[in-house]
C-alpha positions in Angstrom: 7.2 37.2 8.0 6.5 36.0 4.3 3.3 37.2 2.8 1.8 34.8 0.2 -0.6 35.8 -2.4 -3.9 34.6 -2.1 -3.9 33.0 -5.9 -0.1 31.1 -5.1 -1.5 29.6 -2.0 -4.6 28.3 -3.9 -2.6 27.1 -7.1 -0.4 25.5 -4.4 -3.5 23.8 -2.7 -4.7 22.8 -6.0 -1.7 21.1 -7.0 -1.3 19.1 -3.4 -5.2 18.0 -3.8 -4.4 16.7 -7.5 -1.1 15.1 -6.3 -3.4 12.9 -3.9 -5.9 11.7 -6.3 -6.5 8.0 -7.1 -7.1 7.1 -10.2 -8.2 3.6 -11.0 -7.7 1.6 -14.9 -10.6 1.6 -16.8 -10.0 -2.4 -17.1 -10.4 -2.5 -12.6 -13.2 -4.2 -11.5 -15.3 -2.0 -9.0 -14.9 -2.8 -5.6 -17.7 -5.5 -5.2 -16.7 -7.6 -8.2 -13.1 -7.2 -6.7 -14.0 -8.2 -3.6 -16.2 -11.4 -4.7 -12.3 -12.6 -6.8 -11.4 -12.7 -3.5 -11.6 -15.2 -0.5 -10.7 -18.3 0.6 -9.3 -20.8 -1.6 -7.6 -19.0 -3.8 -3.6 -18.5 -3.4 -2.5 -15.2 -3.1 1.3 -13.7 -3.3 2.5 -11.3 -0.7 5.2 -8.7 -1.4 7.7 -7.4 1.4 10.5 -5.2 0.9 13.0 -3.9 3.2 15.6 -1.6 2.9 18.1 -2.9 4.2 18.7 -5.2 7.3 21.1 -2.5 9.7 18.4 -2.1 12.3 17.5 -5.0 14.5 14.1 -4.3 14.5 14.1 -5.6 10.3 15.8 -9.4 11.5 12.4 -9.5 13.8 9.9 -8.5 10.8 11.2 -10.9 8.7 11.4 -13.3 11.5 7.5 -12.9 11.9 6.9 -12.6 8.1 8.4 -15.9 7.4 7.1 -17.8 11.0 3.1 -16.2 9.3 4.1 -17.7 6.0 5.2 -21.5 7.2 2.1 -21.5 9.4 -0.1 -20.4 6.1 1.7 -23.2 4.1 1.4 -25.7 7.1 -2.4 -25.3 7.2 -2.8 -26.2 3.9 
């Protein structure tokens, strides 16, 4: 059994809690003035991105993807 030393485990901790920190632009709105740019009637692009199409499970979530988008566009 491998016997780590207290300071590698905590320089090793430190570095995975830094890895996950968010940081936002100084030019982002905060999150209420973000959230009142958003709403309805305003048009919004969607991204999706496969990586390939080898598993049948893809065909059906772009099936859906593009049946949710023609009903978006329909109601408008």
């Amino acid at each position: 059994m491998h016997r780590f030393s207290r300071p590698a485990l905590l320089a090793v901790t430190a570095l995975a809690l830094a890895a996950c920190s968010v940081e936002q632009p100084e030019s982002a709105p905060p999150g209420d003035a973000a959230a009142a740019e958003c709403g309805p009637g305003r048009d919004y692009l969607i991204g999706m991105s496969q990586a390939n199409n080898a598993e049948p499970y893809r065909e059906v979530m772009n099936t859906d993807v593009e049946t949710a988008a023609a009903a978006v566009d329909a109601s408008r």
